[in-house]
C-alpha positions, 0 to 999 in steps of 0.5 A: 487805707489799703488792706492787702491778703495774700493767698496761694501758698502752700508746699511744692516738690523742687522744680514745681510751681506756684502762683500766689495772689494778693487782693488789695482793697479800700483806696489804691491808686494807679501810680501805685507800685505792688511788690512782692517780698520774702523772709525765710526763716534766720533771714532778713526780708528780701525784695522779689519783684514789683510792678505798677497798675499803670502797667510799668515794666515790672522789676525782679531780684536777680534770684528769682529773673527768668523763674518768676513773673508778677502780673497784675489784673487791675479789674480785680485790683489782684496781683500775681506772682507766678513761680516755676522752676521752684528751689528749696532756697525759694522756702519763705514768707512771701508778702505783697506790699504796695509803696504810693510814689513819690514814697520811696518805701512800701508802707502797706502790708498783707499778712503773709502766705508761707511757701515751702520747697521740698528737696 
């Protein structure tokens, strides 16, 4: 079993920053792959970014390329998503996920961290 928690959110004025954490614990593996998702209010949840612990290149959504970068601290079993040049689109739930290859989806979950983005 692996338990994800996320923390960092909060409420930030457009055009600011945030970097969110999200600490995995119990079995993780190196082939694992850690994602970070979005769901913001009426909306379905949305892929934003994802990166392996074996440190393969990480992949983002067209929406947040260029403003956001995830990044991972394997002695702390962390992951990060570092988010600048924030828009108030950007307002949602964001969860960290972990999907265990050859799995083709993410079956472990935090518990979610709310970002908003004031206009």
């Amino acid at each position: 079993q692996v338990q994800l928690v996320e923390s960092g959110g909060g409420l930030v004025q457009a055009g600011g920053s945030l970097r969110l954490s999200c600490a995995a614990s119990g079995r993780t593996l190196s082939r694992d792959f850690m994602g970070w998702f979005r769901q913001a209010p009426g909306k379905e949840r949305e892929f934003v970014a994802a990166i392996s612990w074996s440190g393969s290149s990480p992949i983002y959504a067209d929406s947040v390329k260029g403003r956001f970068t995830i990044s991972r601290d394997n002695a702390k079993v962390t992951v990060y998503l570092q988010m600048n040049s924030l828009k108030p689109e950007d307002t949602a739930v964001y969860y960290c996920a972990l999907r265990r290859p050859p799995a083709t989806f993410y079956d472990y979950w935090g518990q979610g961290t709310q970002v908003t983005v004031s206009s």
